[in-house]
C-alpha positions in Angstrom: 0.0 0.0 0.0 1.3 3.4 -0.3 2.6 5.5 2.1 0.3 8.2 2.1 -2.8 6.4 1.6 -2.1 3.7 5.1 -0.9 7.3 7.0 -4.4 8.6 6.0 -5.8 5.6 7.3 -4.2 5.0 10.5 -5.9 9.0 10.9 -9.2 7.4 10.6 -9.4 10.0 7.4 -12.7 9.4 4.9 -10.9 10.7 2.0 -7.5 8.9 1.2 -6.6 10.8 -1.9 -6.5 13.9 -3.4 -4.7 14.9 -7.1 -1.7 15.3 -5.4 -1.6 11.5 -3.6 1.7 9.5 -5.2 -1.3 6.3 -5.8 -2.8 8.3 -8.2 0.1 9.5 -10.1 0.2 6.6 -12.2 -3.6 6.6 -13.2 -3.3 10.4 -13.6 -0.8 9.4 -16.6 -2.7 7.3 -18.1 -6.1 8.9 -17.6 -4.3 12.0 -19.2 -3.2 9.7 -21.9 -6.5 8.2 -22.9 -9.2 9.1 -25.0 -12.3 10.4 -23.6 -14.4 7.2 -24.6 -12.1 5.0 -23.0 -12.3 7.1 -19.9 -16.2 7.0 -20.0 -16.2 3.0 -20.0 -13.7 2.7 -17.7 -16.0 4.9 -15.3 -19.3 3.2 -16.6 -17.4 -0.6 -16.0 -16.5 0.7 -12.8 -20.2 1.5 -11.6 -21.3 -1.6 -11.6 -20.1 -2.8 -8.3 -22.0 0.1 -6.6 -24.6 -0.4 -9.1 -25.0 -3.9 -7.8 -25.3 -2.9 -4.0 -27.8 -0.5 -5.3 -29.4 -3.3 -6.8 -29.3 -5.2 -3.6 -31.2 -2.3 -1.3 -33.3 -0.9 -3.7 -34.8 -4.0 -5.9 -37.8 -2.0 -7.5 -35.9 1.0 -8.1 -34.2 0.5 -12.1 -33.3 4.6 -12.2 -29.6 4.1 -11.9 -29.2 0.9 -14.5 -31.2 2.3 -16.8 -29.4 5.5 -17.1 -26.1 3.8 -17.1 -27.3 1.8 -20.1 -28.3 4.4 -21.7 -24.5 6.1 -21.3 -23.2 2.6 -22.6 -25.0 3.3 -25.7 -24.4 6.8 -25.9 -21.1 6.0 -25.7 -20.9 3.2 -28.1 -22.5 5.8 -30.7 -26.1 4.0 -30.8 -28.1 7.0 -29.3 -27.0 11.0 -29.1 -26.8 12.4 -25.9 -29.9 14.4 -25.6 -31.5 10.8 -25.6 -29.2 9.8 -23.3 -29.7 12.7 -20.8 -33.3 12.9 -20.9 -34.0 8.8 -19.5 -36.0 10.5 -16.8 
């Protein structure tokens, strides 16, 4: 683990990073490196796990996978984005 993050820990801190942490200089280069449509599926992909637990507490409520389907097909270039932005 890095430094900075276990010292923020130990502190009992909620937030562990910020830009300047070293554990996120190595994303920052490649984020900063990447086009914006790889960016947006990396983000969507990485909604899923909270999307799950969402899921999980809220079974009725679909709000949250619908809109994130829709932003998988906005960003696959199936549907423009007022489409996409106007689910609800």
């Amino acid at each position: 683990m890095f430094k900075d993050v276990e010292n923020k820990i130990n502190r009992k801190n909620k937030i562990l990073f910020d830009h300047n942490s070293s554990s996120l200089q190595e994303l920052s280069v490649l984020i900063d490196n990447s086009s914006r449509l790889t960016i947006t599926l990396w983000a969507l992909d990485c909604a899923q796990i909270p999307l799950n637990k969402f899921k999980n507490e809220y079974p009725n409520d679909n709000r949250p996978r619908v809109s994130i389907t829709k932003a998988y097909e906005w960003a696959r270039g199936e549907i423009k984005m007022p489409l996409a932005k106007n689910t609800y």
